[in-house]
Biopython code that builds the backbone (N, CA, C, O; Angstrom):
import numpy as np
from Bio.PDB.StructureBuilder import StructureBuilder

atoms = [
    (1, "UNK", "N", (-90.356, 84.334, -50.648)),
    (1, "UNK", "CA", (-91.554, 84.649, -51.399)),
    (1, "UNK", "C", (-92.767, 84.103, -50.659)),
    (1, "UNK", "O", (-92.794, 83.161, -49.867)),
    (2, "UNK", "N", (-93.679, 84.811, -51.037)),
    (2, "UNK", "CA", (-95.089, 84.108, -50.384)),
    (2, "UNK", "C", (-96.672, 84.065, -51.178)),
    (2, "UNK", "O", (-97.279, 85.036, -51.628)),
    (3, "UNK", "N", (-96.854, 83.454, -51.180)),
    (3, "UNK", "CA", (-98.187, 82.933, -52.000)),
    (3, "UNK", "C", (-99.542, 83.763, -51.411)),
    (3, "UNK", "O", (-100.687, 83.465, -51.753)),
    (4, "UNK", "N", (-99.282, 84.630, -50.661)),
    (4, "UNK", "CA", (-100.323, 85.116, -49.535)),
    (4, "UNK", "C", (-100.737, 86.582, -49.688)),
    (4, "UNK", "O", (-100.081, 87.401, -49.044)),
    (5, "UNK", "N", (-101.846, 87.063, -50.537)),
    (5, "UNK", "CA", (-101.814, 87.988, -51.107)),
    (5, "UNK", "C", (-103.343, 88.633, -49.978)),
    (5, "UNK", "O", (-104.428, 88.055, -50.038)),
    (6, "UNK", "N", (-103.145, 89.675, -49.187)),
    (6, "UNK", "CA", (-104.281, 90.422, -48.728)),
    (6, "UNK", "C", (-105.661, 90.673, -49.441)),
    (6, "UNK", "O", (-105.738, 91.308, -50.492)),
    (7, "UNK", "N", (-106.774, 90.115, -48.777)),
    (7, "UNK", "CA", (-107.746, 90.702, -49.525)),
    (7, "UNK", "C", (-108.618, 91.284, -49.339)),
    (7, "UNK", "O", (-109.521, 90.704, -48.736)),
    (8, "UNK", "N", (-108.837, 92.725, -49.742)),
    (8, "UNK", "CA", (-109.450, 93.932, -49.169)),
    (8, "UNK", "C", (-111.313, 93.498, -50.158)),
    (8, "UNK", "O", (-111.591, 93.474, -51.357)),
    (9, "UNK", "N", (-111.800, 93.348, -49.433)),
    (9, "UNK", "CA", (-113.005, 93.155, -49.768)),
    (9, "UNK", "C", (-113.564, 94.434, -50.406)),
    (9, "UNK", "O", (-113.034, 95.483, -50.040)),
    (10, "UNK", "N", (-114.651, 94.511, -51.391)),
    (10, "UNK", "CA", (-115.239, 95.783, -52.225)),
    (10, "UNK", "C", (-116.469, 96.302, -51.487)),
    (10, "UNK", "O", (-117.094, 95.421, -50.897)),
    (11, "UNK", "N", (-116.835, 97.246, -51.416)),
    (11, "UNK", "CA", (-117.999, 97.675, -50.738)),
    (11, "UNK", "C", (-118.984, 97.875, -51.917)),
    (11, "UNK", "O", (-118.634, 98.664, -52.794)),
    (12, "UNK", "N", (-120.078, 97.299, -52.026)),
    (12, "UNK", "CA", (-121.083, 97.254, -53.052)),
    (12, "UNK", "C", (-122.135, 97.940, -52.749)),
    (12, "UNK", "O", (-123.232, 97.682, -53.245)),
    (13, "UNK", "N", (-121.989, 98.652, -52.118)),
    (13, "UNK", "CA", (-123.001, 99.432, -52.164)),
    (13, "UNK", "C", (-122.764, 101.288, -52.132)),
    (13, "UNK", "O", (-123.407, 102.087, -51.451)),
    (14, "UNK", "N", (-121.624, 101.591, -53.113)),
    (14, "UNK", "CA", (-121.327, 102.555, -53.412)),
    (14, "UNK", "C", (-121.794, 103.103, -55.050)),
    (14, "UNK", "O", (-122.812, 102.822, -55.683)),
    (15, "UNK", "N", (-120.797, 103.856, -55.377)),
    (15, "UNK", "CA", (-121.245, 104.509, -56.483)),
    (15, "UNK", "C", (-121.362, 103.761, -57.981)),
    (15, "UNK", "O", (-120.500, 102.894, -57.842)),
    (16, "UNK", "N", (-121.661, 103.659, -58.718)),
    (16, "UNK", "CA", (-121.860, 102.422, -59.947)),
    (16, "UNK", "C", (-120.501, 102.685, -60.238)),
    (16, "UNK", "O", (-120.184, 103.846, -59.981)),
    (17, "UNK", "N", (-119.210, 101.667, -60.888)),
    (17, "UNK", "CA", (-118.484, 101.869, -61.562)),
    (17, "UNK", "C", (-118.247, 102.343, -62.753)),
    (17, "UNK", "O", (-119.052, 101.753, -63.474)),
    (18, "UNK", "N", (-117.523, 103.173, -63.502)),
    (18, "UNK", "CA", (-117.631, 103.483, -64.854)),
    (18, "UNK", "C", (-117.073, 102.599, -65.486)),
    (18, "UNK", "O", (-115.905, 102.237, -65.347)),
    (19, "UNK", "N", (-117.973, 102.128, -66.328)),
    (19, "UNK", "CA", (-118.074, 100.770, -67.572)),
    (19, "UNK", "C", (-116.554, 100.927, -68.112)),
    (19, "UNK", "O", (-115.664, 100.127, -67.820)),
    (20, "UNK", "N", (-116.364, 102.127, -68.982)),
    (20, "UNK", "CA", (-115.798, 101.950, -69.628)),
    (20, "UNK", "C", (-114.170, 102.036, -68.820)),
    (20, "UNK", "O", (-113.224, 101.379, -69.255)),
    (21, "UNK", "N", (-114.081, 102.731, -67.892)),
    (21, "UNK", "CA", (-112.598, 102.979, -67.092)),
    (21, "UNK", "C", (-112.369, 101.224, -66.411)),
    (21, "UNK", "O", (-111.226, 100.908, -66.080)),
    (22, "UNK", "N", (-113.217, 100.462, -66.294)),
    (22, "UNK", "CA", (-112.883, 98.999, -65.612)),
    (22, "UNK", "C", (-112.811, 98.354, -66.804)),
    (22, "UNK", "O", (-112.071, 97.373, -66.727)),
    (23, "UNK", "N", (-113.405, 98.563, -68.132)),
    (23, "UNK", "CA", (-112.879, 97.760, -69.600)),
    (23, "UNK", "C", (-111.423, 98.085, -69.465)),
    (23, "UNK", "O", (-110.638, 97.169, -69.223)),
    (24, "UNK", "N", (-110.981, 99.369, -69.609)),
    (24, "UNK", "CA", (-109.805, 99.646, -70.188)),
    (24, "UNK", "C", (-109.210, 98.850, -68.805)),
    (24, "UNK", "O", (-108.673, 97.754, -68.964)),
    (25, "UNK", "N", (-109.324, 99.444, -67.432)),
    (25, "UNK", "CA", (-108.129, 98.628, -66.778)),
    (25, "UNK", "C", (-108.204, 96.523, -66.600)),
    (25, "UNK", "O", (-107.381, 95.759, -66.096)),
    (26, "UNK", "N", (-109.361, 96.277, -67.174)),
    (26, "UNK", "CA", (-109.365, 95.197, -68.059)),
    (26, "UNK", "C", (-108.161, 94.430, -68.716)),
    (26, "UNK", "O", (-107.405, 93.468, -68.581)),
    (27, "UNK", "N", (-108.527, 95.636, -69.623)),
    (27, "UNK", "CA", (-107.737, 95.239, -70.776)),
    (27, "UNK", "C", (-106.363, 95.191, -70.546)),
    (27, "UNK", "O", (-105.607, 94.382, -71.085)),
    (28, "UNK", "N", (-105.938, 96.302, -69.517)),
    (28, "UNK", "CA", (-104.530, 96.671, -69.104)),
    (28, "UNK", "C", (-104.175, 95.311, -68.559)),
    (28, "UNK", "O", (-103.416, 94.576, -69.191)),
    (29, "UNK", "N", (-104.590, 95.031, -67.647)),
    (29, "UNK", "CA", (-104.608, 93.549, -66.871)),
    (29, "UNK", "C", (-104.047, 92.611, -67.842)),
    (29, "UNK", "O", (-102.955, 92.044, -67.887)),
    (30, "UNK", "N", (-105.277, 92.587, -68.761)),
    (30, "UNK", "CA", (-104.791, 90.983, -69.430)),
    (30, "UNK", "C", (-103.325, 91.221, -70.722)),
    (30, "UNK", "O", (-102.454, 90.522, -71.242)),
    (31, "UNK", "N", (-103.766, 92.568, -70.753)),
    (31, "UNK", "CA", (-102.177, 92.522, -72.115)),
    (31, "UNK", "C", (-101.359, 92.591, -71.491)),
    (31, "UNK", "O", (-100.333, 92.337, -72.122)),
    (32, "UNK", "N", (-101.010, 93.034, -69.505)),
    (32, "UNK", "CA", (-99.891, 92.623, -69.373)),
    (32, "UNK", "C", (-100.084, 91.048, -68.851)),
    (32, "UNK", "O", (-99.055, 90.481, -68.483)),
    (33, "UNK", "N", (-100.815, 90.617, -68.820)),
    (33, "UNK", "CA", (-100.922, 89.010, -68.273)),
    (33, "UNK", "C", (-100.178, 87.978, -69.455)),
    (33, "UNK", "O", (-99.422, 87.036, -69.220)),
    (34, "UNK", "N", (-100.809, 88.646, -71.251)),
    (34, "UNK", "CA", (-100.172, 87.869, -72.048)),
    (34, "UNK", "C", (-98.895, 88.638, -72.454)),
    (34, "UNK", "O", (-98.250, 87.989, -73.277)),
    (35, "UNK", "N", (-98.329, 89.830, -72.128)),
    (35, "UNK", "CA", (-96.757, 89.792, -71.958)),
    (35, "UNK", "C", (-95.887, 89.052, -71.081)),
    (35, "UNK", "O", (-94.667, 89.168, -70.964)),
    (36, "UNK", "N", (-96.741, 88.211, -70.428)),
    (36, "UNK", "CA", (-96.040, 87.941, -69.301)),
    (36, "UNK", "C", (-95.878, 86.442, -69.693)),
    (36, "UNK", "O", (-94.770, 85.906, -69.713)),
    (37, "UNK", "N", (-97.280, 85.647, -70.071)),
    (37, "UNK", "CA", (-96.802, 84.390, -70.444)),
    (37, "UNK", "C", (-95.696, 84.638, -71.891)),
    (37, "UNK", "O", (-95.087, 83.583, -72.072)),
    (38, "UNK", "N", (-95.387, 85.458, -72.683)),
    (38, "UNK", "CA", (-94.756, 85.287, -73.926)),
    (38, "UNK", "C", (-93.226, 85.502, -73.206)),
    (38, "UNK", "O", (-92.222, 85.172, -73.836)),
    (39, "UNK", "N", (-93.126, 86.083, -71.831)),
    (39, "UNK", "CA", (-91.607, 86.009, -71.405)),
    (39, "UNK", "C", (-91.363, 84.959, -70.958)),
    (39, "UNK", "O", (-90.272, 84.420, -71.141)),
    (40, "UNK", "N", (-92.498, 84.329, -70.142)),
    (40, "UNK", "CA", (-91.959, 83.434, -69.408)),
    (40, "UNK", "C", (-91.711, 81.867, -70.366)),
    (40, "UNK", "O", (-91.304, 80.888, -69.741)),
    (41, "UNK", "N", (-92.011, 81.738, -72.003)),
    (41, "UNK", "CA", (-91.991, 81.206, -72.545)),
    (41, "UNK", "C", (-90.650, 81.288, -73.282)),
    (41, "UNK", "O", (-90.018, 80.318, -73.699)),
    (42, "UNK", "N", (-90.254, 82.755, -73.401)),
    (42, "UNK", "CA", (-88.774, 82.647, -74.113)),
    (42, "UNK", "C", (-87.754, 82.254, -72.726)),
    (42, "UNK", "O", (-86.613, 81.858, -72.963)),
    (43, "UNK", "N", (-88.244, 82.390, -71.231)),
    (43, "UNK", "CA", (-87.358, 82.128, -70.263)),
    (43, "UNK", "C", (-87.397, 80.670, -70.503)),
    (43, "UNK", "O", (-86.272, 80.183, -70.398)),
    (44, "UNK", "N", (-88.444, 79.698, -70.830)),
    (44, "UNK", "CA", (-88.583, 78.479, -70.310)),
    (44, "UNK", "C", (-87.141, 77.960, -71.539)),
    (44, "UNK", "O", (-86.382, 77.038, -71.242)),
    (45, "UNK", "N", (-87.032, 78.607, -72.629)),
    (45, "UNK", "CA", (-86.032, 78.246, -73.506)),
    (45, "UNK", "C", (-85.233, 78.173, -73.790)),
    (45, "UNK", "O", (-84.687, 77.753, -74.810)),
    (46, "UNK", "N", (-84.744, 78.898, -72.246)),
    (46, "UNK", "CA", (-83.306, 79.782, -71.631)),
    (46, "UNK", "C", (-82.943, 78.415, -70.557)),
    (46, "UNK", "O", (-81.839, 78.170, -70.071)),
    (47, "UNK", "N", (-84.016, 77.758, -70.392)),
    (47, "UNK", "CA", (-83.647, 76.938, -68.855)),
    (47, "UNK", "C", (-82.660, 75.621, -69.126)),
    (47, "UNK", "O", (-81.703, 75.098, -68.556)),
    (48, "UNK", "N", (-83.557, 75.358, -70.493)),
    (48, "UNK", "CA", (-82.966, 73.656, -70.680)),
    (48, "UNK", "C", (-81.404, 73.404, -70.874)),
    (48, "UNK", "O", (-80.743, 72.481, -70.398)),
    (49, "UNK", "N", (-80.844, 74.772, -71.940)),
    (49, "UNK", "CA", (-79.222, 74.080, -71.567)),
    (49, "UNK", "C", (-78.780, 74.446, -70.402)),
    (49, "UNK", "O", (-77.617, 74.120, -70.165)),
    (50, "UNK", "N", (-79.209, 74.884, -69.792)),
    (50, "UNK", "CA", (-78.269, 75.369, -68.272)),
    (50, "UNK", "C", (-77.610, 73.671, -67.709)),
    (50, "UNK", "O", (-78.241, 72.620, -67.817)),
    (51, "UNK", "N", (-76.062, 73.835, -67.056)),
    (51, "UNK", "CA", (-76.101, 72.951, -66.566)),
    (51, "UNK", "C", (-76.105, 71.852, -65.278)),
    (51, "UNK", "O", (-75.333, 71.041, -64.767)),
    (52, "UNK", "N", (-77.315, 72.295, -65.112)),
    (52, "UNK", "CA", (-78.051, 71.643, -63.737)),
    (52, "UNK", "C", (-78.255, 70.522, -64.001)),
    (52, "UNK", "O", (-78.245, 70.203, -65.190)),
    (53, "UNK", "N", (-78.470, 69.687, -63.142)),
    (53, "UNK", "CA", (-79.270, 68.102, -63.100)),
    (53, "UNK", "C", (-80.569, 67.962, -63.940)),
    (53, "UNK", "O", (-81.338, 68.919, -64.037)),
    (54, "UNK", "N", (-80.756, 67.062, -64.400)),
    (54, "UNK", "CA", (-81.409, 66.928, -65.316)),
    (54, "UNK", "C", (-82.809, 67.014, -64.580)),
    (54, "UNK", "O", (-83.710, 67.824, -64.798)),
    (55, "UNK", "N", (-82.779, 66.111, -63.770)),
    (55, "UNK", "CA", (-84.408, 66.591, -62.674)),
    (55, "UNK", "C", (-84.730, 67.930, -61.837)),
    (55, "UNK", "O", (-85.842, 68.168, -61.367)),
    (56, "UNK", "N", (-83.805, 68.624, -61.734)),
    (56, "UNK", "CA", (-83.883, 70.211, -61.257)),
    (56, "UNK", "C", (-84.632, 70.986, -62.549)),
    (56, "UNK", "O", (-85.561, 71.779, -62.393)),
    (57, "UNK", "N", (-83.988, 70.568, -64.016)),
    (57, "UNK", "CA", (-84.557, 71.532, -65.081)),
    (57, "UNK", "C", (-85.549, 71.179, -65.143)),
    (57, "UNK", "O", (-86.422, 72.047, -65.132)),
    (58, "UNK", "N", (-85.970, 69.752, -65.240)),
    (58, "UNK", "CA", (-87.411, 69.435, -65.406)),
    (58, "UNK", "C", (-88.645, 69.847, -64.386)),
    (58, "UNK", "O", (-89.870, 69.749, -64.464)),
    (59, "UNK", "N", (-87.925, 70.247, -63.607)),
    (59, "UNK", "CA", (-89.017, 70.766, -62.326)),
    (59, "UNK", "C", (-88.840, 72.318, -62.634)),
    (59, "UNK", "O", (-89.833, 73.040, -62.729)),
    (60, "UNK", "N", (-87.769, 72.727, -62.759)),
    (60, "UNK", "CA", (-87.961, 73.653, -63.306)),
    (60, "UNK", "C", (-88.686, 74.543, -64.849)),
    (60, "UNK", "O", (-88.697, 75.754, -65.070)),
    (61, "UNK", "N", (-89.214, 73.440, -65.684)),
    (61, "UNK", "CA", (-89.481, 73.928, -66.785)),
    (61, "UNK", "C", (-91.265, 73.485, -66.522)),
    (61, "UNK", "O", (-92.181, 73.973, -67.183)),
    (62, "UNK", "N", (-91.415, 72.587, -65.541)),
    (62, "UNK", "CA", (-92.659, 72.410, -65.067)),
    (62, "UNK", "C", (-93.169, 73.132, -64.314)),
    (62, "UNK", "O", (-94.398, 73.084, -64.356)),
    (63, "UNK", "N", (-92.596, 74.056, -63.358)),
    (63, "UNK", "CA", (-92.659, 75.084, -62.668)),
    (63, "UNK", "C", (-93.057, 76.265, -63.684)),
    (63, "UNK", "O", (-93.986, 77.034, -63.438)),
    (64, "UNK", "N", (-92.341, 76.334, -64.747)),
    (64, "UNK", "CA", (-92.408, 78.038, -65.559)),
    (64, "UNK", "C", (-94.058, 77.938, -66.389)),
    (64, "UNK", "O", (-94.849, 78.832, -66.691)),
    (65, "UNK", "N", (-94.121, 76.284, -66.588)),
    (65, "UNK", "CA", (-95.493, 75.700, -67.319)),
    (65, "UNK", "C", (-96.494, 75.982, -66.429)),
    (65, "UNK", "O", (-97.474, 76.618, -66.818)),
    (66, "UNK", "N", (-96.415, 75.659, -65.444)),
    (66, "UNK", "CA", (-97.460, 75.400, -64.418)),
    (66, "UNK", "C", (-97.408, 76.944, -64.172)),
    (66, "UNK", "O", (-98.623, 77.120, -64.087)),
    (67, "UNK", "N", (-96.945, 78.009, -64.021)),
    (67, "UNK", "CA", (-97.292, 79.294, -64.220)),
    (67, "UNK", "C", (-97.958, 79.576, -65.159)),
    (67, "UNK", "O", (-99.147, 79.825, -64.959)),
    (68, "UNK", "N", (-97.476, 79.626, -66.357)),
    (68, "UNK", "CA", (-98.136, 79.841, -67.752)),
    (68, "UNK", "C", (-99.342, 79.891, -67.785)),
    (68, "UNK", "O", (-99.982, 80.842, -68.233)),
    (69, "UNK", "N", (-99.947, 78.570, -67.175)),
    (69, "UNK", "CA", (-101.070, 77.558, -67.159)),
    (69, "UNK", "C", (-102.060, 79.061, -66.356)),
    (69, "UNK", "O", (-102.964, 79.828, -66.689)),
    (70, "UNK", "N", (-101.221, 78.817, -65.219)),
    (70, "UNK", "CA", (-102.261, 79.791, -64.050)),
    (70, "UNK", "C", (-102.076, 81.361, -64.539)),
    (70, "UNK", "O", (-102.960, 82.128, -64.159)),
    (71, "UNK", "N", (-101.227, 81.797, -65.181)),
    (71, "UNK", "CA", (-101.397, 82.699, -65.941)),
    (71, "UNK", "C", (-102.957, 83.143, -67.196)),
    (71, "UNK", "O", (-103.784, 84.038, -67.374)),
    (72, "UNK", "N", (-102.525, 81.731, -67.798)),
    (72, "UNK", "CA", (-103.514, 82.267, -68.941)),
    (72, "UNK", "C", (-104.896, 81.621, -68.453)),
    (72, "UNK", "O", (-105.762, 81.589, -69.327)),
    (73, "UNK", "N", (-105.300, 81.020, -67.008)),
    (73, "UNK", "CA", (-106.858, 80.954, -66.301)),
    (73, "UNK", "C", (-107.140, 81.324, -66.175)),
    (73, "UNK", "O", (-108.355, 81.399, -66.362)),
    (74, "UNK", "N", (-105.860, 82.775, -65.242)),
    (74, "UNK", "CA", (-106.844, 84.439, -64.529)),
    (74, "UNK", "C", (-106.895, 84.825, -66.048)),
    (74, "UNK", "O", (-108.103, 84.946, -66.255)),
    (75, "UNK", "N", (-106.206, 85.095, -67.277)),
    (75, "UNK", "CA", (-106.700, 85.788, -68.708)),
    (75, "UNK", "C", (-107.890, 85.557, -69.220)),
    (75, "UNK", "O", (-108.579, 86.361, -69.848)),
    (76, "UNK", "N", (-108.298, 83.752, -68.786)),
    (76, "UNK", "CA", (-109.679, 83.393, -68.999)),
    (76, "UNK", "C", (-110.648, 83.728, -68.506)),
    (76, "UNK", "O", (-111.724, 83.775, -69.102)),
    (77, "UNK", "N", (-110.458, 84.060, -67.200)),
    (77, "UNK", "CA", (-111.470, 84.498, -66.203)),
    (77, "UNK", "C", (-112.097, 85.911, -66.347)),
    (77, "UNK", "O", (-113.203, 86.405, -66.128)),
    (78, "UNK", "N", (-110.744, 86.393, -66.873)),
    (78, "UNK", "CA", (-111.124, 88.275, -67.252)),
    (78, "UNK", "C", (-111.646, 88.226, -68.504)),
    (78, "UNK", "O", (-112.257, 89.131, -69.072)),
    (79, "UNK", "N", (-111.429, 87.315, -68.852)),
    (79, "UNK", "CA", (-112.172, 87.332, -70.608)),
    (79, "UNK", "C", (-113.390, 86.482, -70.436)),
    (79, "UNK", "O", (-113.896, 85.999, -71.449)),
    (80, "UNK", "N", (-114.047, 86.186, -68.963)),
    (80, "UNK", "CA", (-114.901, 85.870, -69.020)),
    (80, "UNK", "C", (-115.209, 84.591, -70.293)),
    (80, "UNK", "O", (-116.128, 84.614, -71.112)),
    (81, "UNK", "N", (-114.203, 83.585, -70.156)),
    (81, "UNK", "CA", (-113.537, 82.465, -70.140)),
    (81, "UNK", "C", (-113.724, 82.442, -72.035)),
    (81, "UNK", "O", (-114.076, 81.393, -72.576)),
    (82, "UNK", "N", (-113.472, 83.569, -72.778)),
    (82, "UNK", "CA", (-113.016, 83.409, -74.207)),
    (82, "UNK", "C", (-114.313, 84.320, -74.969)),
    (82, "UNK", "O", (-114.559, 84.519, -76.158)),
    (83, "UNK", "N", (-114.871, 84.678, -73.948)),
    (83, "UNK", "CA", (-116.096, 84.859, -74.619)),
    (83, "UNK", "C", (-116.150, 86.609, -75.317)),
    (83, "UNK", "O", (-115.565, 87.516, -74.726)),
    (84, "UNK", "N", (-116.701, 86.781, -76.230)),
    (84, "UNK", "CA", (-116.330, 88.863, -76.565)),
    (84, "UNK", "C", (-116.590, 89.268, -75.533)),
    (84, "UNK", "O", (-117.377, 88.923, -74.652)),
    (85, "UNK", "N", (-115.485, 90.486, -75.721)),
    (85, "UNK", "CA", (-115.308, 90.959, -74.659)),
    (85, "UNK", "C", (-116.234, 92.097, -75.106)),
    (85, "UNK", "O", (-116.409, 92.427, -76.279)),
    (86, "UNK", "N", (-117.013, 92.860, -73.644)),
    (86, "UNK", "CA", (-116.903, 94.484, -74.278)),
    (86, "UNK", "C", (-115.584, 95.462, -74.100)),
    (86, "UNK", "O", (-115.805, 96.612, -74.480)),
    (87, "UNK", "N", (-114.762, 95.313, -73.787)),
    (87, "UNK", "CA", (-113.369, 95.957, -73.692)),
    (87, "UNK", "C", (-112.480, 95.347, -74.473)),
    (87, "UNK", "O", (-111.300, 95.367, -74.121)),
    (88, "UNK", "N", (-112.891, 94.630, -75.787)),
    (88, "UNK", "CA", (-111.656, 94.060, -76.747)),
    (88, "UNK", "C", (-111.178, 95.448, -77.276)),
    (88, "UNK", "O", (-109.950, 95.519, -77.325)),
    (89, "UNK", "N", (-111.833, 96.559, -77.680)),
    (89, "UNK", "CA", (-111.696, 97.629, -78.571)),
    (89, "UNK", "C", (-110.483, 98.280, -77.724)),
    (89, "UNK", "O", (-109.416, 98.394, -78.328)),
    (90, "UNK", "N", (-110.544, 98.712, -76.396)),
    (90, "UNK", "CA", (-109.689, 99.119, -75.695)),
    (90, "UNK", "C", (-108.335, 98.734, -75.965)),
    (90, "UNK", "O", (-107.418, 99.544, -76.095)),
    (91, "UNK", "N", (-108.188, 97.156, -76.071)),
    (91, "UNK", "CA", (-107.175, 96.504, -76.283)),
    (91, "UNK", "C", (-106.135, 96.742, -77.104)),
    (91, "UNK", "O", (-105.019, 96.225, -77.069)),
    (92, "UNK", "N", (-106.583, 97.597, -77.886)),
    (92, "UNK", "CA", (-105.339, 97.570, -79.021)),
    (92, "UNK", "C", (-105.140, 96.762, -80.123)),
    (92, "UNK", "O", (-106.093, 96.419, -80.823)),
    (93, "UNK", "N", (-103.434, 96.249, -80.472)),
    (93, "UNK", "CA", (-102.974, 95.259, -80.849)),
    (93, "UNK", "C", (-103.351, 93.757, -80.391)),
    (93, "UNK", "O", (-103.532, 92.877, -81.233)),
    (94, "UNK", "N", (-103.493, 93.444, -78.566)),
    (94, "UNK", "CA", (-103.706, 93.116, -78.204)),
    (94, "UNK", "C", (-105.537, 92.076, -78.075)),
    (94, "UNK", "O", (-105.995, 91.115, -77.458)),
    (95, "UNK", "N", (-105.884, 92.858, -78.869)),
    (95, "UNK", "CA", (-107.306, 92.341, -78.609)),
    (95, "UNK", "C", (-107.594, 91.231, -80.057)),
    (95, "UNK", "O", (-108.726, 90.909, -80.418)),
    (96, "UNK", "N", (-106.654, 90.892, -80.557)),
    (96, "UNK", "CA", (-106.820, 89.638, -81.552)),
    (96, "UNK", "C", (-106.547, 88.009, -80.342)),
    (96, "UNK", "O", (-106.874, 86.846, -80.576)),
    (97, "UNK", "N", (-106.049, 88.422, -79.454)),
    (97, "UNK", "CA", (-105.428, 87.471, -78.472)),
    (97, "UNK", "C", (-106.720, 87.128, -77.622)),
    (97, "UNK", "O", (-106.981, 85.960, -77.333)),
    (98, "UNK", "N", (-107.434, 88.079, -77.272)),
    (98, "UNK", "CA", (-108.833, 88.415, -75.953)),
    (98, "UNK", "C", (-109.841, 87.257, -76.870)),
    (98, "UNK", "O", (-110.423, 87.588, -77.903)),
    (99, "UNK", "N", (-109.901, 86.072, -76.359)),
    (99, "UNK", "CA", (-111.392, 85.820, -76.786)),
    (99, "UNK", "C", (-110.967, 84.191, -77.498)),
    (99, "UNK", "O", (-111.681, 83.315, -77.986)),
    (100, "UNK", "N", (-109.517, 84.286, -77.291)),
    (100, "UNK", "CA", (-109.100, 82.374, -78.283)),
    (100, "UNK", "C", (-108.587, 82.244, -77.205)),
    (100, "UNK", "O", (-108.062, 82.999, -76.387)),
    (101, "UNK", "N", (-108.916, 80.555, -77.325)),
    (101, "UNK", "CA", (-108.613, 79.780, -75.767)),
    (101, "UNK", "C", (-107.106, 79.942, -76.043)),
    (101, "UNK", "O", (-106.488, 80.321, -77.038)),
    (102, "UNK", "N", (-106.713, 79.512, -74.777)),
    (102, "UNK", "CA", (-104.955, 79.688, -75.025)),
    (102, "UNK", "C", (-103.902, 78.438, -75.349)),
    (102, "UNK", "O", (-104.166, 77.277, -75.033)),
    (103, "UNK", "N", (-102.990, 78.731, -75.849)),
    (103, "UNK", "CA", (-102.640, 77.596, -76.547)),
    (103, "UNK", "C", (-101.803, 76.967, -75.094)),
    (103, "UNK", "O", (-101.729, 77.455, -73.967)),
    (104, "UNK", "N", (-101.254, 75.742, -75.634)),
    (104, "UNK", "CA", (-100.935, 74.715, -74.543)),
    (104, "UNK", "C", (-99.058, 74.962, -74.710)),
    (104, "UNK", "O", (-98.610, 75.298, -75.807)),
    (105, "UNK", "N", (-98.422, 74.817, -73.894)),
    (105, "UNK", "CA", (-97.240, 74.839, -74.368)),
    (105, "UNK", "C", (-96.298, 73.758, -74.576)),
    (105, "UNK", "O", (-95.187, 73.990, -75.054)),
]
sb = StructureBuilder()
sb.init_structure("model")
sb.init_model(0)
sb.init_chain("A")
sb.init_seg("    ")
for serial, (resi, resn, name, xyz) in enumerate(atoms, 1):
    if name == "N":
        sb.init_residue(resn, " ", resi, " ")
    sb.init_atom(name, np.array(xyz, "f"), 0.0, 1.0, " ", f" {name:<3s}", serial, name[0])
structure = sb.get_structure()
């Protein structure tokens, strides 16, 4: 695996974006961002009886946290750190979640 993600820089001085098509893929973003911490939370619950060494799980359940964590920062960041969104409406079901800090696990 690698931590090393390419980054294609944006050219800003093209055509205006449409508001509402970057809300919705917004929104797409972060509802799968918080499907993602709610798996990796039923995984973290899956880890503890396994039977590994007791300091492997713990690095391991600090590992799935410490994702979580960096998970729900980029959610903050797209939510423009809790604040209304204009793309909550897009959201769906999802948009009761857009806008409350995130809980701690």
């Amino acid at each position: 695996m690698t931590n090393v993600i390419p980054f294609v820089s944006r050219d800003y001085g093209g055509p205006a974006v449409d508001p509402v098509a970057a809300a919705r893929a917004t929104a797409s973003v972060v509802a799968d961002l918080v499907s993602m911490v709610a798996e990796i939370r039923e995984i973290s619950g899956r880890v503890l009886p396994l039977p590994n060494d007791a300091g492997e799980v713990e690095r391991t359940l600090q590992a799935l946290l410490d994702a979580i964590s960096a998970i729900e920062h980029a959610t903050d960041v797209l939510t423009q750190h809790g604040e209304p969104c204009r793309f909550r409406a897009a959201l769906g079901p999802v948009a009761a979640l857009v806008g409350r800090r995130p809980r701690r696990a």
